[in-house]
N, C-alpha and C positions, 0 to 999 in steps of 0.2 A: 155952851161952847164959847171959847171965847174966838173975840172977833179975828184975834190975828192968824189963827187957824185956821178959821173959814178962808179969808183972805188964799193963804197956803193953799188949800186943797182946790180953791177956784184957781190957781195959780198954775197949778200940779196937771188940771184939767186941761186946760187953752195949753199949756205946751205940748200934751199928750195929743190933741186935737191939732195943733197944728202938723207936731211930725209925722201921721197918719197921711193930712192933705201934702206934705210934702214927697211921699211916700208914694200916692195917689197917683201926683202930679207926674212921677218920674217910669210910675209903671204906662199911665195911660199915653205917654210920649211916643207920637207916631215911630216906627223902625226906621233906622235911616237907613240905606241901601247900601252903605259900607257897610254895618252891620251883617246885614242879609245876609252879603255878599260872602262873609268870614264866616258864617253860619253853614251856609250851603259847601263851601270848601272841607268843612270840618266834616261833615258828613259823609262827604265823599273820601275824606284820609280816612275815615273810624269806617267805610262800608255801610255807614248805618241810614237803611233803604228806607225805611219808616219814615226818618224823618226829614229825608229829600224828601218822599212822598208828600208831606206837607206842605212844601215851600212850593212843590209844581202847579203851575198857573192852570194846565188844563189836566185829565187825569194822565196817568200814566199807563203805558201797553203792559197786559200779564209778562212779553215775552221781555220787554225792558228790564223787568220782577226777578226774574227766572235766570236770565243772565249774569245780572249786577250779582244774584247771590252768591252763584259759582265762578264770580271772578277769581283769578291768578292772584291777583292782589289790587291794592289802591294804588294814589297816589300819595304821594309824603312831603313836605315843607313847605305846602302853598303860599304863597304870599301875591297881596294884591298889589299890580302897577298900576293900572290906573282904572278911572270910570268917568267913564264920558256920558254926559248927559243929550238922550235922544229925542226922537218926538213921543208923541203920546204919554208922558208919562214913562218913558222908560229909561233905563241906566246899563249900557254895556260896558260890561268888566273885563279885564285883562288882566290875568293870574300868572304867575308863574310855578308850577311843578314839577317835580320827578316821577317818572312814571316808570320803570322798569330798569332804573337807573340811568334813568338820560332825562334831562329835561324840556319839558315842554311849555308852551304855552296856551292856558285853557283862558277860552271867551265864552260868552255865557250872554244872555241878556235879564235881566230886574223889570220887573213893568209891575206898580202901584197899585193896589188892590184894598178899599179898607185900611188904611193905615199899616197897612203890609207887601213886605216886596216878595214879588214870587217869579220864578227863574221857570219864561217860558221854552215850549214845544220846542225852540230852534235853536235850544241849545247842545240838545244832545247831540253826540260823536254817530258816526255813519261808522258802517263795515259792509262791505260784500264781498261772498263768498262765492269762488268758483272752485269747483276741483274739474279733475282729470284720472282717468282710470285706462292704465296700459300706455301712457302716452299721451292719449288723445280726451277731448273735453266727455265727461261722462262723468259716471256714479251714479250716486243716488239726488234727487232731489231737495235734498235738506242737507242740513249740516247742524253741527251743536257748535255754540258762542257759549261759551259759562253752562250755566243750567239751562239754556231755552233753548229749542231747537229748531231752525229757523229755516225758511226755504233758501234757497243758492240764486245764485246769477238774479237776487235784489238790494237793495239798498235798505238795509238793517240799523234802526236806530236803537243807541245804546248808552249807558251814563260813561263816560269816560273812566279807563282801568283797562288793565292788562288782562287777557282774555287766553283759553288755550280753545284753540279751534280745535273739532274733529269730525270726520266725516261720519255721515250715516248711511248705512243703520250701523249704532258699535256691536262689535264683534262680528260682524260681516265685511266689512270694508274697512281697512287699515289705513290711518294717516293723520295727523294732527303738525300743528306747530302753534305757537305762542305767539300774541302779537300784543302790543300796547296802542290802546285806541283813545282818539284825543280829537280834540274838536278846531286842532292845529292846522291838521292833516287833510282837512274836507270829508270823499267819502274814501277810506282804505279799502283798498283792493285785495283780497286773501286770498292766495294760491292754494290749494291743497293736493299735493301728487296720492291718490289711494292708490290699493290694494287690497286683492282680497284678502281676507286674514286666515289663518290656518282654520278656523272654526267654519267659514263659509260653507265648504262643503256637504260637513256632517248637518246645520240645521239646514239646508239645500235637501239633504237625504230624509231627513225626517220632515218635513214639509211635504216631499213630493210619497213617502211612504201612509201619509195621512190621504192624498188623493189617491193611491192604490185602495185601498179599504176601502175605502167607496166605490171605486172600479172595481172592486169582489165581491158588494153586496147583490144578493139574489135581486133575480131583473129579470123585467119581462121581456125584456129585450135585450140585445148586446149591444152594453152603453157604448154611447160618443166618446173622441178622444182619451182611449183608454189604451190604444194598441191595441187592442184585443179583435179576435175575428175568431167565428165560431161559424164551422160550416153544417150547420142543422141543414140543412133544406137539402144536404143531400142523404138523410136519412127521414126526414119528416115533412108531412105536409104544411102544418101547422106549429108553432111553437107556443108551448102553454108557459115556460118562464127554463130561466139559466141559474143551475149553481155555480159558485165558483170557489176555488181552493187556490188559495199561493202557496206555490211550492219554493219556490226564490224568489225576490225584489231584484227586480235590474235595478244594478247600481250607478250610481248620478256622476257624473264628471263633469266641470263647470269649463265653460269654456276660458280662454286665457283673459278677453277681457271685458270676463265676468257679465254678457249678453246674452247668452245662451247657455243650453246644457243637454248633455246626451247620457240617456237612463239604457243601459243593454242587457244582456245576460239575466234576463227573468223567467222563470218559470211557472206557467200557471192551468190549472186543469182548470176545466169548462165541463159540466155534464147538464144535457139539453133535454126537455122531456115535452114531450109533443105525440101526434097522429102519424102512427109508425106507416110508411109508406108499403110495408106489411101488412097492414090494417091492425084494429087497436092500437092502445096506446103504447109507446116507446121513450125508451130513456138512453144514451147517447153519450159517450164521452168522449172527449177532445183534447189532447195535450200541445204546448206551444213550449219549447225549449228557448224558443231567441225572444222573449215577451221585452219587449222596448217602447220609451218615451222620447220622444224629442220634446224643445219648448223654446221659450226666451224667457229671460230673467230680467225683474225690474226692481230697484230700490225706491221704495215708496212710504217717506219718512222716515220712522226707526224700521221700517220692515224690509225683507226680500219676497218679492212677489214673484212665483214661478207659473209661468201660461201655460198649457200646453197645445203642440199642435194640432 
C-alpha cells in the first residue's frame, strides 16, 4: 500500500474520532435549566404525563395521574419570562400561558439533580372542592377533577390545565362546572351547586330492594331493622324459624335534600312455625299491608350508601 494512503485513511480516522468526542462532548453537557424549563412546558401543552413524570423531583400522587389524564385541555403558547436563580441549587421560572383562553402566568421551581433539572413538589396548582346540595353545604364526600376522584373541603394538588369538576357519586348527584387551574391563582376554590339526578331514585330503589331480600330470607328469628314484626307468641310458645314471602316492595322516595328516604306501601306474608299453644307443633301466618323503611342516605365516594332505621 502506498504511503499516501495510509497517511489518508490515518487521516480519515482522527477526524471520524474527533467528531464522535465532539459528539460526546455536546450530549454529555450538563442540562441548563432554560432547557428544562421549555421541556417541562412542552409537556404540559402535548398533555404528555410520562414525561413530566420524569422531570418530577420527588414521585408523583396516582390521583395527580388520574387527573392530568381527564383534563379539559392544556395549556398553549408557553413562553419563558424569566428565571431567577435561588438557594440550593435551584431556578424559579416564570412562564407565560393560555389556559382556557385567557392567560396566565405559571411558576414552577428547577432544583439540580445529577446534571439534571427536575421541577419540584411545589410546583403543582392547588384546587378545592366544596359543593352544596338544596342550598346548603352537603353531598357527597368526593368529587371528580379529571379522571381522579378526590375528597372535598381539602386542598388537591394538580398539574396545571383546565379541569371539568363533577360531583359524586355520577349519576346520583347532578352538578359540574369547568375551571382552569394555575399555580397563579394559589389554592382555587370550587363551588359545585348539586342535585340529585333523575337516576338517584331508581338505584336508591334497587339498593334498598337488595336489603329487602335479605329481610325475606328464612330466620330464625324476626330480623332487625327490616319493619317487619311478626306476632307468633300469640299463637306459639316457642318459635322454631319464620318464612317470608314479598308480596310488594315499599317504594323509596328520597328526601328533597337527598339525607333521607321513606320506603311505604309494602306488602309482606310471614308464616311462623313453632309450639302450638294447642299443644303440638303449629305453623302460623301473618300478613302486613303497610310493610315500611325509614333511613338516611350518605354519598360515600362514587357510592350512595342507604342506613336503615
Amino acid at each position: 500500500m502506498k504511503r499516501g494512503a495510509v497517511v489518508g485513511i490515518v487521516g480519515g480516522v482522527v477526524a471520524i474520532a474527533a467528531a464522535a468526542v465532539g459528539i460526546w462532548w455536546f450530549l454529555s453537557r450538563p442540562q441548563t435549566a432554560d432547557a428544562a424549563a421549555g421541556e417541562y412546558l412542552r409537556a404540559l401543552e402535548a398533555g404528555d404525563y410520562a414525561a413530566i413524570e420524569t422531570m418530577a423531583a420527588s414521585p408523583l400522587d396516582d390521583a395527580v395521574a388520574a387527573a392530568f389524564s381527564g383534563a379539559e385541555s392544556h395549556i398553549t403558547d408557553p413562553r419563558i419570562v424569566k428565571l431567577d436563580a435561588g438557594t440550593d441549587g435551584e431556578q424559579t421560572v416564570v412562564a407565560e400561558v393560555v389556559l382556557a383562553g385567557d392567560e396566565h402566568d405559571l411558576t414552577f421551581t428547577l432544583r439540580s439533580s445529577d446534571g439534571r433539572w427536575l421541577v419540584t413538589a411545589d410546583s403543582l396548582a392547588a384546587v378545592r372542592i366544596d359543593t352544596t346540595l338544596g342550598g346548603a353545604p352537603g353531598g357527597g364526600d368526593s368529587a371528580w377533577i379529571g379522571g381522579a376522584l378526590v375528597p372535598t373541603g381539602a386542598d388537591i394538588a394538580v398539574l396545571p390545565a383546565e379541569y371539568t369538576v363533577e360531583a359524586a357519586p355520577r349519576g346520583i348527584l347532578s352538578g359540574s362546572t369547568t375551571v382552569p387551574v394555575s399555580s397563579d391563582r394559589g389554592v382555587q376554590t370550587v363551588a359545585i351547586d348539586t342535585t340529585l339526578a333523575p337516576e338517584a331514585t331508581a338505584a336508591a330503589q334497587e339498593q334498598l330492594d337488595a336489603y329487602l331480600d335479605a329481610c325475606a330470607a328464612p330466620a330464625a328469628t324476626v330480623p332487625d331493622h327490616c319493619g317487619i314484626r311478626v306476632p307468633w307468641a300469640a299463637d306459639l310458645t316457642s318459635l322454631d324459624g319464620i318464612a317470608f314471602r314479598i308480596e310488594e316492595r315499599p317504594a323509596l322516595a328520597l328526601s328533597a335534600d337527598g339525607r333521607s328516604f321513606d320506603a311505604i306501601g309494602g306488602v309482606i306474608v310471614a308464616t311462623a312455625t313453632g309450639a302450638s299453644r294447642t299443644g303440638g307443633t303449629g305453623a302460623f301466618t301473618y300478613r302486613a299491608d303497610d310493610w315500611a323503611l325509614r333511613g338516611t342516605v350518605s354519598f360515600v365516594g362514587d357510592e350512595m350508601v342507604l342506613s336503615v332505621r
